[in-house]
C-alpha positions in Angstrom: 65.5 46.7 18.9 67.0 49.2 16.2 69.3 51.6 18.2 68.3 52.7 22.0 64.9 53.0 22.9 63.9 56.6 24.3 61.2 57.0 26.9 60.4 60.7 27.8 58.4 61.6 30.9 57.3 64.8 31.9 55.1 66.8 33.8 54.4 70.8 33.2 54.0 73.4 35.5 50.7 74.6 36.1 50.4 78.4 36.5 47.3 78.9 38.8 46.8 80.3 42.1 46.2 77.3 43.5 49.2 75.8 42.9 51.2 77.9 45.0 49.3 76.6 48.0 50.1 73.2 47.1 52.9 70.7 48.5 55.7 70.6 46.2 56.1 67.5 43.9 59.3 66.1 45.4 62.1 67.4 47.7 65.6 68.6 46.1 67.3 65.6 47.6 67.9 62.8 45.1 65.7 59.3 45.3 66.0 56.1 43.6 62.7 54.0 43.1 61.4 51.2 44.7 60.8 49.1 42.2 57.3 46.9 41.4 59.6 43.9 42.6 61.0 44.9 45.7 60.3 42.6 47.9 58.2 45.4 50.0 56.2 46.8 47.5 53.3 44.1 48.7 54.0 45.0 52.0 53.4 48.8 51.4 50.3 48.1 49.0 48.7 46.1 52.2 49.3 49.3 54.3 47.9 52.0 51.4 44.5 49.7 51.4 44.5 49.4 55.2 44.3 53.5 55.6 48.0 52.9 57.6 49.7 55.2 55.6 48.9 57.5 52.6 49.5 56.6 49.2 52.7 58.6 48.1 51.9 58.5 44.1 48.0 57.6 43.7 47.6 56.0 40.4 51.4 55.9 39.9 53.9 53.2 40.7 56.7 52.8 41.1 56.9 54.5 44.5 59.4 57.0 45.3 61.8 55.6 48.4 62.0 58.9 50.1 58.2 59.2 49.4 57.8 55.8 51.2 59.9 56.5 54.1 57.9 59.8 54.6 54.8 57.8 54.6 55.7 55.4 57.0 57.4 57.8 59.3 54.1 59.7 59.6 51.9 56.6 60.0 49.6 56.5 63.1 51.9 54.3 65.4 48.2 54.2 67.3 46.7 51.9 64.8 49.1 49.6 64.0 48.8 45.8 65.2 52.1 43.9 66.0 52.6 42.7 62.7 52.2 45.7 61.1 54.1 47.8 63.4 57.2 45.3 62.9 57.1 45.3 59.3 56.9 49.6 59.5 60.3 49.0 61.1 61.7 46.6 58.8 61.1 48.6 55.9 62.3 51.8 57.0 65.7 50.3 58.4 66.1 49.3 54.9 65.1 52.1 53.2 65.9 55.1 55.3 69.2 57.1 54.0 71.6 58.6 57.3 72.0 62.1 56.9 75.0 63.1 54.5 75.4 66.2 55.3 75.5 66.9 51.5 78.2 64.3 51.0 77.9 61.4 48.1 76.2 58.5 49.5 76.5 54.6 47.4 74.6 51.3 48.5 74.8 48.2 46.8 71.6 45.5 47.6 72.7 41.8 46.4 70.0 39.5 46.3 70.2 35.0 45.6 67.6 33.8 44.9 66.4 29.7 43.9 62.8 29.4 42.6 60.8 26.4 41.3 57.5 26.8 39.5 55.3 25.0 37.3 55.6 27.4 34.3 58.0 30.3 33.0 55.8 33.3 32.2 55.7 35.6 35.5 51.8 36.2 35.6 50.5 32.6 37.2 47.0 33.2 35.4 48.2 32.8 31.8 50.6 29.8 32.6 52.7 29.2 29.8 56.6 28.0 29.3 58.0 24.9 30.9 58.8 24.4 34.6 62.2 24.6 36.0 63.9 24.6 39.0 65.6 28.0 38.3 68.4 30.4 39.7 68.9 33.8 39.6 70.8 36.7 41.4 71.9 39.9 41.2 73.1 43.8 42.3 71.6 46.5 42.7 73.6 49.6 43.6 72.8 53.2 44.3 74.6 56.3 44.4 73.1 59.5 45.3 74.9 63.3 44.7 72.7 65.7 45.9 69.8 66.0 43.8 71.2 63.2 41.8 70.4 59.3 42.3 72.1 57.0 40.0 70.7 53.2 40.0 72.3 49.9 37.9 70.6 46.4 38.8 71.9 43.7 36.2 70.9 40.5 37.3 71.2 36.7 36.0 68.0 34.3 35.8 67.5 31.2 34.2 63.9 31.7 34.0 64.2 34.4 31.0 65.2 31.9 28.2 62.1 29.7 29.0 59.4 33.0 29.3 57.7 33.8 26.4 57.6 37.1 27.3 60.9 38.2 27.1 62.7 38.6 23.8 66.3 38.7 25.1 69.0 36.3 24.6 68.1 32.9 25.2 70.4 30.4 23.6 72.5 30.5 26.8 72.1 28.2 30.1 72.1 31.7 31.8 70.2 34.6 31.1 70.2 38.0 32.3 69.4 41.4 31.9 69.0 45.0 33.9 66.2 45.2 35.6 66.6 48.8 36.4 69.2 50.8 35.1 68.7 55.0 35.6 70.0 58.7 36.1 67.2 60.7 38.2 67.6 64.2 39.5 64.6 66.0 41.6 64.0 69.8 42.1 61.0 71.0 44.1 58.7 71.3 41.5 60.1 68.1 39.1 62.3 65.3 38.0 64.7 64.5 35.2 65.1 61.1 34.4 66.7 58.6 31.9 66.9 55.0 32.3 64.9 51.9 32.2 62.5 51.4 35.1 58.9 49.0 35.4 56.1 51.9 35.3 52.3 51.2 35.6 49.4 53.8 35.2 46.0 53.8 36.9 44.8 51.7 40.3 47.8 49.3 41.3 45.4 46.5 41.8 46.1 45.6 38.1 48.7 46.3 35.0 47.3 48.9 33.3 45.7 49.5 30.2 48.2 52.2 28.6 51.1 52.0 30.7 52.0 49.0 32.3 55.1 46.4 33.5 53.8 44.1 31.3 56.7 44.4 28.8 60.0 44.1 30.6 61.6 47.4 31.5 63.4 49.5 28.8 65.5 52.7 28.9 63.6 56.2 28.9 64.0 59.9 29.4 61.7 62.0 31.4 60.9 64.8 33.0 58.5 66.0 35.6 57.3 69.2 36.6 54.3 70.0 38.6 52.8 69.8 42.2 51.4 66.7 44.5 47.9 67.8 43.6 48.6 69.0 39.5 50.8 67.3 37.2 50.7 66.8 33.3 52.9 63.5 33.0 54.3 62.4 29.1 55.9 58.9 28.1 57.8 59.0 24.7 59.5 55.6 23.8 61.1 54.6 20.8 60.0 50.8 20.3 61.6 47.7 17.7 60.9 48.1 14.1 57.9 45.9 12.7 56.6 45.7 8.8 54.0 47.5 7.4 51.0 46.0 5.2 53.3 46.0 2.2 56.6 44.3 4.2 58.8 47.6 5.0 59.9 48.3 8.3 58.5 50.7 10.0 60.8 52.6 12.8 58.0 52.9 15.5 57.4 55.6 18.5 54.7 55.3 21.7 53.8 58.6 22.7 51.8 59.1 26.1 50.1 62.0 28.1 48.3 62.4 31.3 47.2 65.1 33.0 47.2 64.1 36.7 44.6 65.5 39.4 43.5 65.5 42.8 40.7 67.6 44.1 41.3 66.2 47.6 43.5 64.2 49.3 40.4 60.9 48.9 40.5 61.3 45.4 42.6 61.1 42.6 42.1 61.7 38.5 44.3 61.2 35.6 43.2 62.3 31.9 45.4 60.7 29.5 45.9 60.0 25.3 48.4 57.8 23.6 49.6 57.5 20.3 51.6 54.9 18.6 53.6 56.7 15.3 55.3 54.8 12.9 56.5 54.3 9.2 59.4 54.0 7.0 62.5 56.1 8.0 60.1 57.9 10.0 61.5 60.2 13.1 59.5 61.1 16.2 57.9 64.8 15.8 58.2 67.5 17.8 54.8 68.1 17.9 54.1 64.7 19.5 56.8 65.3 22.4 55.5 68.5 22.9 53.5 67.4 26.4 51.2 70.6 26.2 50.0 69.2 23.0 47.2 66.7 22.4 48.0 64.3 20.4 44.1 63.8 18.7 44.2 67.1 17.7 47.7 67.4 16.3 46.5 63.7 13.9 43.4 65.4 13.3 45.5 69.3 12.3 48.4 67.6 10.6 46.9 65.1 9.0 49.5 62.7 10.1 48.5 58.6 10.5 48.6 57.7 14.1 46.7 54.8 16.1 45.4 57.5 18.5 44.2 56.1 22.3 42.4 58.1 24.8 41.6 57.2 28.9 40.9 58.2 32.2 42.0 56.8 35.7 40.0 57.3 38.5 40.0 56.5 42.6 38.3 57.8 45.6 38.1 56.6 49.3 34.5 56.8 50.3 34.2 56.3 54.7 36.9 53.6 54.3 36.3 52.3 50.9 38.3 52.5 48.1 36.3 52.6 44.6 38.8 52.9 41.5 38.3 52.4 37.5 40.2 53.0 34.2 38.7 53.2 30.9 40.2 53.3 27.5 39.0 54.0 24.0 41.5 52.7 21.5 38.9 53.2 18.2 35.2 54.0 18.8 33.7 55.1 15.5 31.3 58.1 15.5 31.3 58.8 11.9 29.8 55.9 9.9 29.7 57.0 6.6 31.5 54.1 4.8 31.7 50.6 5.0 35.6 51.2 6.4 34.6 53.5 9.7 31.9 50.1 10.8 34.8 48.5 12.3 33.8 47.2 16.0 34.8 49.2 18.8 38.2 49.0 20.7 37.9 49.8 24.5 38.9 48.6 27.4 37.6 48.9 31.2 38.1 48.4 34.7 35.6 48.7 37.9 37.1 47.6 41.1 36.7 48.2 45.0 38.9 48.0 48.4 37.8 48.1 51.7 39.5 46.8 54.9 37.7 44.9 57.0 39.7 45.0 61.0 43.2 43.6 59.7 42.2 42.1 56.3 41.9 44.1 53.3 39.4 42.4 50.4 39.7 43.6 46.7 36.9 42.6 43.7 37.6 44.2 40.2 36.3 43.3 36.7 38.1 44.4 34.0 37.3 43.8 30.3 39.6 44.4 26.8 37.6 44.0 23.1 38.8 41.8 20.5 40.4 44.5 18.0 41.8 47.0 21.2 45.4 47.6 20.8 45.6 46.6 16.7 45.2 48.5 13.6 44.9 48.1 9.5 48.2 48.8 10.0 50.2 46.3 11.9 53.5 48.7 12.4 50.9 51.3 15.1 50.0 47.8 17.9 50.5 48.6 20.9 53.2 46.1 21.8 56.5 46.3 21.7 58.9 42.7 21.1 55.2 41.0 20.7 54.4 42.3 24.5 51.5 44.4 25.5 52.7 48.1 26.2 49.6 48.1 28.6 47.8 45.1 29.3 49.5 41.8 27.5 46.4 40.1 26.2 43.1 41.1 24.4 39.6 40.4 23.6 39.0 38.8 27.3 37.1 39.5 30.3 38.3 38.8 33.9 36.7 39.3 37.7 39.1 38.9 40.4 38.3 38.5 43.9 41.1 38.7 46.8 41.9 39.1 50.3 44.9 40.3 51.8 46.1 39.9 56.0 49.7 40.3 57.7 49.2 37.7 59.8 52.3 37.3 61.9 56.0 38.6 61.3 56.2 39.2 58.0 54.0 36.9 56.4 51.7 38.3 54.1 48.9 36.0 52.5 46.2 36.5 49.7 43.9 34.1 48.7 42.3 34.7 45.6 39.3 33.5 43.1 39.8 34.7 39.3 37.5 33.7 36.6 38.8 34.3 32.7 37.5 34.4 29.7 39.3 34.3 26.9 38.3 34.4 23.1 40.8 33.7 20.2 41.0 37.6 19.1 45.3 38.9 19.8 46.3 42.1 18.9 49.1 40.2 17.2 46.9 39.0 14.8 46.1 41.2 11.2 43.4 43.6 11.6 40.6 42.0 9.8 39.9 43.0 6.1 36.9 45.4 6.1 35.0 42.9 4.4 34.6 40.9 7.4 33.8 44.1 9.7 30.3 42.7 9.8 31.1 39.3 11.0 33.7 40.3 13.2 32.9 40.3 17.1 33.3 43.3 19.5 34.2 41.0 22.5 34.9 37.0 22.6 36.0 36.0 19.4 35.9 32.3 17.9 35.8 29.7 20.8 35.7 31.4 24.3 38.5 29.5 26.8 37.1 29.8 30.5 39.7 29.4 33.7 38.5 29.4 37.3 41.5 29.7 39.2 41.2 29.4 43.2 44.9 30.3 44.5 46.8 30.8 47.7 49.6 33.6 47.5 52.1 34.6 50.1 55.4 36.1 51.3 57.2 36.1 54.2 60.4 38.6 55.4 62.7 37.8 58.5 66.0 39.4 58.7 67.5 38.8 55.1 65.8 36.0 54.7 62.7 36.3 52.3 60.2 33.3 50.8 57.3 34.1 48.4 55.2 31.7 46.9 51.8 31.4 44.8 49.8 28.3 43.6 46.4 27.5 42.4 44.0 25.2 40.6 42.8 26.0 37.1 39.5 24.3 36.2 39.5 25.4 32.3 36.8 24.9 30.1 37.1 24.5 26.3 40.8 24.4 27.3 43.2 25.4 24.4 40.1 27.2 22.3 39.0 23.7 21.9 34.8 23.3 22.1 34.0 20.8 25.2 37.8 20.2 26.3 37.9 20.2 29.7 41.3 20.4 31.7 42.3 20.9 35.5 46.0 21.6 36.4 48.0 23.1 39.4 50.1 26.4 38.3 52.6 28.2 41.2 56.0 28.5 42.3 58.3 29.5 45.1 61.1 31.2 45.2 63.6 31.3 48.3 65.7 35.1 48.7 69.1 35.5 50.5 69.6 39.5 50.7 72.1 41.5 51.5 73.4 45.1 51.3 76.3 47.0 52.2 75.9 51.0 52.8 78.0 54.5 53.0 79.4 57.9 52.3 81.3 57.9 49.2 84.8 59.5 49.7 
């Protein structure tokens, strides 16, 4: 990438009499993240969808770690079962920070890992890459001063030169990278942040259609301002150059807002836009990091070229079930008066539901993505960065997914799962077609349609500081490889044993 990628998120103050009856946003006292792969982020989402503790960020991961400590230390000790009530103490004797009296406080979390998997790329559905018997380790280390957490986890893994999903350095027999690397300072009503961190928008069940860990994480700045039940939340990132129709580079900038809502404590709203700016020597514009601005309107005013997206997130808990959606409209043409605006429409959905049934918690969702969504004429505005989804990672598909969830003894966690796919040959890194063929190009499931059944087993287990995860399945594909009557059937998983450790103090 040209230069250091800049990610800017904010959230405003809202000025309305209702806010000042409304919990603050965060506490002065600093907080690192715990990240999408901590190994109890499953743990906590299990407790969300069982109704054992309250969802600290609703539509928003990652999850603050005094936020998550807060949670658990206010759960209903009532309605816990053994399991459950085990792994409440587990995670907050990791997580809970000794009182400092104000003083600087450091930790340092090592981790060794060794894994062995059929395939490199990390989501099991899309197998793809070689398998390996792979190592990796690392160091995450934490320092807080007062309303300031700084974070650094470099790690080594020789799975990244074989995943086709990360663009780093690969000619190497080790790889590595920093998973998280941040400043983050909270004040009672917001948070300053810059550094690189795995963010999704919308309901955690799935990556997200805007925002989403499907590219690995990159460096941002950001601010927050706002309230528990408000919040108007902005992404800026500077991504890699990419060439234009005519072969110059274009320098390249995703620009994100949501305004963030809850008119209860059941349910939860977000209204959000993105825009993805680029050409030649071009710079970012105020105008489009101005988070009180809409972005549609400031296209539409300035008359600046912009590949313009617009959404909505949505969740509610209705007598102990969860209902939860996300929609986005990448291009739907209203004004047809030429041959160029009867381009097929760019969208994307989700519908899902959650509901716990005694200790297990069962999730269904169908999502859907249309063959031209995240592409434009001009192939500098995709929404990718490196040739990875910004939001989700693949188009023109449709997917229902099916799973169960149980803590079932000490720290083992299991999901069972039943996914069918179906995927046609459209790729947002693929031209945009030439208007010509707007009449013969499909909304949804272009060329030969690929079908997967998958029927998979996932789990993870936590004792101590020992930790082992593992997923497999069976993949009954039909017109495997885009290929009309190939049929296929293959086992895709891995497992991965953890060895943790972590050392813990004031600093002097």
């Amino acid at each position: 990438m040209r230069g250091h990628p800049v990610l800017l998120v904010a959230t405003s103050v809202l000025l309305s009499p209702v806010l000042g009856r409304v919990a603050p946003l965060a506490a002065q006292d600093a907080s690192a993240y715990v990240s999408l792969e901590h190994w109890a982020t499953p743990y906590l989402e299990y407790l969300i969808a069982r109704g054992i503790i309250a969802d600290p960020s609703p539509l928003t991961r990652p999850f603050s770690q005094t936020d998550v400590v807060r949670v658990l230390t206010e759960a209903d000790s009532t309605r816990l079962n053994g399991p459950e009530r085990r792994m409440v103490r587990l995670i907050l004797s990791e997580l809970s920070i000794p009182k400092t009296d104000g003083k600087p406080w450091g930790r340092a979390d090592g981790d060794v890992a060794a894994s062995g998997a059929s395939q490199a790329r990390r989501d099991p559905l899309r197998d793809a890459g070689p398998g390996h018997a792979t190592a990796s380790g690392g160091i995450a280390a934490q320092v807080l001063l007062g309303p300031l957490a700084a974070v650094t986890h470099p790690y080594f893994d020789t799975r990244l030169k074989y995943d086709p999903d990360y663009q780093g350095k690969k000619d190497r027999f080790v790889a590595g990278r920093n998973a998280e690397a941040y400043v983050d300072a909270r004040w009672r009503f917001g948070e300053l942040f810059f550094g690189s961190v795995d963010r999704n928008w919308g309901p955690p069940a799935l990556e997200g259609l805007l925002v989403s860990p499907s590219p690995y994480s990159y460096d941002h700045l950001g601010m927050v301002l706002g309230t528990r039940r408000l919040q108007l939340q902005a992404i800026v990132t500077e991504l890699d150059d990419l060439p234009d129709t005519s072969g110059a580079l274009n320098h390249r900038y995703f620009v994100a807002h949501r305004l963030l809502w809850r008119p209860g404590r059941a349910t939860t709203l977000g209204f959000w836009e993105g825009e993805i700016a680029a050409g030649p020597g071009r710079n970012l514009e105020p105008w489009f990091a101005n988070i009180l601005n809409l972005g549609l309107l400031v296209e539409y005013d300035r008359q600046i070229n912009v590949n313009s997206l617009l959404g909505l997130d949505f969740e509610a808990r209705l007598h102990g079930t969860k209902v939860f959606a996300q929609v986005l409209l990448d291009d739907i043409q209203i004004d047809r008066r030429t041959k160029a605006d009867s381009e097929p429409p760019s969208y994307g959905f989700t519908l899902g539901v959650e509901r716990p049934v005694r200790a297990v918690v069962l999730t269904a969702y169908y999502t859907q993505v249309a063959n031209l969504t995240y592409r434009t004429p001009n192939p500098a505005e995709a929404v990718e960065s490196r040739l990875v989804g910004l939001g989700r990672n693949f188009s023109d598909y449709d997917q229902v997914t099916m799973r169960a969830s149980a803590l079932i003894g000490p720290g083992i966690l299991l999901q069972p799962e039943a996914t069918v796919l179906r995927q046609g040959q459209g790729d947002f890194r693929l031209p945009y077609p030439a208007v010509a063929a707007y009449g013969s190009t499909p909304t949804l499931f272009a060329g030969v349609v690929e079908r997967t059944v998958r029927l998979a087993l996932g789990g993870t287990w936590q004792r101590g500081a020992w930790g082992f995860s593992g997923n497999g399945g069976v993949h009954f594909l039909h017109n495997a490889g885009h290929v009309s009557g190939a049929s296929e059937t293959k086992w895709v998983g891995g497992v991965t044993l953890a060895y943790r450790f972590h050392i813990q103090g004031a600093l002097p």
